[in-house]
C-alpha positions in Angstrom: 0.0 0.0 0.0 1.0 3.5 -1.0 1.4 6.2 1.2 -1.1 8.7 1.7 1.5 11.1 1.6 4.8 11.2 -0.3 6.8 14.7 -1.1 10.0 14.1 -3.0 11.8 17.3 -3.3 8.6 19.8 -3.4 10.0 23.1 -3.9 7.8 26.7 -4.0 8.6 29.7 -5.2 6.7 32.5 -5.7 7.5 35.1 -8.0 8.7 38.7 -7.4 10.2 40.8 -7.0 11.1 39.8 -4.4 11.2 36.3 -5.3 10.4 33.9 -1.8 11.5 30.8 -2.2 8.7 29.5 0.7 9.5 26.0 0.7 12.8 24.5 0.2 13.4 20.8 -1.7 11.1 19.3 1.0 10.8 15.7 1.5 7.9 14.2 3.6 6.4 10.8 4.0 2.6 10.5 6.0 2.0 6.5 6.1 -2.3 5.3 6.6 -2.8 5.7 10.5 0.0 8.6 10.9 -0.5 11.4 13.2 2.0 14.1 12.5 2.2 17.7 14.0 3.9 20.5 11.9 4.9 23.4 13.9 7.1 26.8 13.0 6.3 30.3 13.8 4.6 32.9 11.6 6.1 33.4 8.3 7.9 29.9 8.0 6.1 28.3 5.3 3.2 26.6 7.1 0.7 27.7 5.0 2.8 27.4 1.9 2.9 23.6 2.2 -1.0 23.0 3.7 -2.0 25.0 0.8 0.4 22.1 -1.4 -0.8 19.2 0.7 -4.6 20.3 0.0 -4.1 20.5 -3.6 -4.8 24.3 -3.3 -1.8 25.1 -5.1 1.0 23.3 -7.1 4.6 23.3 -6.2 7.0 24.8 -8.8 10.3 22.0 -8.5 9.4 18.3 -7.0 6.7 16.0 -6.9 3.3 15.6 -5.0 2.1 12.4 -4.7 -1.5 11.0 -2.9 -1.7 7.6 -2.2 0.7 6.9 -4.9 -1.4 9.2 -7.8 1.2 11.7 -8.9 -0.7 14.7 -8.5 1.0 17.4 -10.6 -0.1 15.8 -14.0 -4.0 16.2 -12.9 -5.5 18.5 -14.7 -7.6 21.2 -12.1 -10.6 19.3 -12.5 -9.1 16.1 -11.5 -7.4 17.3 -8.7 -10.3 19.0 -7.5 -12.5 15.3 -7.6 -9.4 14.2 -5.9 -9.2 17.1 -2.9 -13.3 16.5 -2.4 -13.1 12.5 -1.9 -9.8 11.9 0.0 -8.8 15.5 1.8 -10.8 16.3 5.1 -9.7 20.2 5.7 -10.2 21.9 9.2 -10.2 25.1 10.0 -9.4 27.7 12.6 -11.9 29.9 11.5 -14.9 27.2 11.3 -16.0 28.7 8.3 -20.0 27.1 8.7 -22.9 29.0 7.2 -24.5 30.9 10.0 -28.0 30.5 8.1 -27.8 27.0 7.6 -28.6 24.3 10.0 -25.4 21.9 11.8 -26.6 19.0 9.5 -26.9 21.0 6.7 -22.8 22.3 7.2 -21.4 19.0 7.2 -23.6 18.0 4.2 -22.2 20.7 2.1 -18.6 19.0 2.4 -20.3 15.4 0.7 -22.4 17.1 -2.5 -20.0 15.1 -4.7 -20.3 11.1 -3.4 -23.4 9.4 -5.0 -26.5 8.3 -2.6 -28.8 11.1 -3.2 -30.0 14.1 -0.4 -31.0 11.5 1.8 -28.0 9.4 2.1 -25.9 12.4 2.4 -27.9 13.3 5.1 -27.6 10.1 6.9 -23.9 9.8 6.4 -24.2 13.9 7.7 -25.6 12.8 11.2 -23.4 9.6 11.3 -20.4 11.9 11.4 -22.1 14.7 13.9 -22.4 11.4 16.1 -18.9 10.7 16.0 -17.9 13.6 17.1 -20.2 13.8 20.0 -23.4 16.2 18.5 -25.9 13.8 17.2 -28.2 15.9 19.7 -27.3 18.8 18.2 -28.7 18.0 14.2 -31.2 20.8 13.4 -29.6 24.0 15.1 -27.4 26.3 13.8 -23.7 26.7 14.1 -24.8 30.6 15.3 -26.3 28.7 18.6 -23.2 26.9 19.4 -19.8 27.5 21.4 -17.1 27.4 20.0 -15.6 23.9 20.6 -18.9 22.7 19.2 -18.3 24.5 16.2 -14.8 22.9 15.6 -16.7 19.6 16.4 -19.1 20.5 13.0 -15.7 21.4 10.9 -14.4 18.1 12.3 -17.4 16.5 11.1 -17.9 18.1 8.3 -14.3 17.1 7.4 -14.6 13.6 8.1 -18.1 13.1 6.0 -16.9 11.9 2.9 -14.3 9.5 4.7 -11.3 11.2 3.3 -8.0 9.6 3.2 -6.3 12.2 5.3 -7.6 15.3 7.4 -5.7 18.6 7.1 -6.4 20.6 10.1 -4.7 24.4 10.1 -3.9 25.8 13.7 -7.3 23.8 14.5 -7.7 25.3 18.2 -6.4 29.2 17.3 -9.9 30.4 18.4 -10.1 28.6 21.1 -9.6 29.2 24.9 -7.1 26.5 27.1 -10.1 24.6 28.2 -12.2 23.9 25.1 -8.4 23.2 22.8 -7.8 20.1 25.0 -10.9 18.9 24.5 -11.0 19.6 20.6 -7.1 18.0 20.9 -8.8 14.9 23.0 -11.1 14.6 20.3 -8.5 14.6 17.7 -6.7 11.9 19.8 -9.7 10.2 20.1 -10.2 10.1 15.9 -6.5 9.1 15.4 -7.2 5.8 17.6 -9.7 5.3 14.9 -7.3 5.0 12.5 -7.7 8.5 10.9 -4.3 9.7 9.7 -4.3 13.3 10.5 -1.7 16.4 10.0 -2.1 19.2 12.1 0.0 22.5 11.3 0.2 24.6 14.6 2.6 27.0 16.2 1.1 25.8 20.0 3.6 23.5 21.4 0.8 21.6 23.6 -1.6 20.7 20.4 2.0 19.8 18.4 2.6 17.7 21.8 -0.4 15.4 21.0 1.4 13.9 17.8 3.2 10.8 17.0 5.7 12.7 15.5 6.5 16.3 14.9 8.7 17.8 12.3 9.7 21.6 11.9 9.2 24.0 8.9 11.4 27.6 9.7 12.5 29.7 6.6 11.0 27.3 4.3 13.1 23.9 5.5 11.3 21.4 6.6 13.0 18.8 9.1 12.4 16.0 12.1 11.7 17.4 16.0 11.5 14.4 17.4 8.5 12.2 19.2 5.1 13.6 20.0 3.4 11.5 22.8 2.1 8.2 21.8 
């Protein structure tokens, strides 16, 4: 079996000038199961390479691949099929539509597997149950708090079973309290066997990893352990 995720010299550079070389010959392997933190401070290409690893932009030197599908000969349309079915993204900023109901929001994320309205809706409130909100189905995200919110983005993340989930500073609206449990539920989703990548700067949510690595100035390289 393939990797989910295999980076084999990705480079980016964006044009100037100045030209920023934002990620540098970067080599990265996320095996089924993996739960990897990447941390580095503002500025140090974390975003470059979530924006890469989302298939929201195309390195300019190297090569992408997800589970073992080179990705930079896919045209836009074909990676776009392929970010829908097998990329779960999470968010710091939620992003949920205030006028639609919880249900609804996770929903959105599964418009493109087959089943019809009503099996996306049933696969919607199978994954609202998972993350502890089955009781919380026909309100709206407006009514929540904010952990429960991050529990609809997880959801809404994990409806179409993706391969991997991508989750970006995941508890950066958060206060102490309500990130640990959002970071116990992450735990708690990794024993399932979800591989997850979380790109933080917070030391304690980086802590919750199998492994860690470092991206600063664009180089990406090993920290060392996580806890188990």
């Amino acid at each position: 079996m393939s990797p989910v995720v295999e980076l084999d010299g990705v480079g980016r550079v964006f044009p100037g000038p100045p030209e920023v070389e934002a990620l540098r010959d970067a080599d990265l392997v996320v095996e089924t199961g993996d739960y990897l933190a990447l941390v580095g401070p503002s500025g140090s290409g974390k975003s470059t390479l979530l924006h890469l690893l989302g298939l929201l932009d195309r390195p300019t030197s190297g090569t992408y691949r997800l589970n073992g599908i080179d990705t930079g000969v896919l045209s836009e349309p074909e990676r776009a099929g392929l970010r829908a079915s097998e990329i779960g993204f999470v968010f710091q900023a939620f992003h949920l539509l205030g006028q639609r109901s919880n249900v609804e929001n996770v929903m959105l994320a599964d418009v493109y597997r087959p089943g019809g309205r009503r099996r996306r809706r049933q696969r919607a409130i199978e994954a609202l149950e998972s993350v502890g909100l089955g009781h919380r189905l026909e309100g709206n995200p407006t009514t929540l708090s904010g952990g429960e919110r991050q529990r609809v983005a997880v959801a809404r993340a994990l409806v179409s079973e993706p391969s991997i989930v991508l989750a970006d500073e995941p508890t950066g609206n958060l206060d102490s309290r309500t990130s640990a449990a959002v970071m116990e539920l992450f735990d708690e989703l990794h024993g399932r066997g979800l591989t997850i990548v979380v790109i933080t700067h917070d030391d304690d949510v980086a802590g919750r990893a199998r492994r860690r690595m470092r991206i600063q100035d664009g180089n990406l390289t090993a920290i060392g352990a996580g806890a188990a």
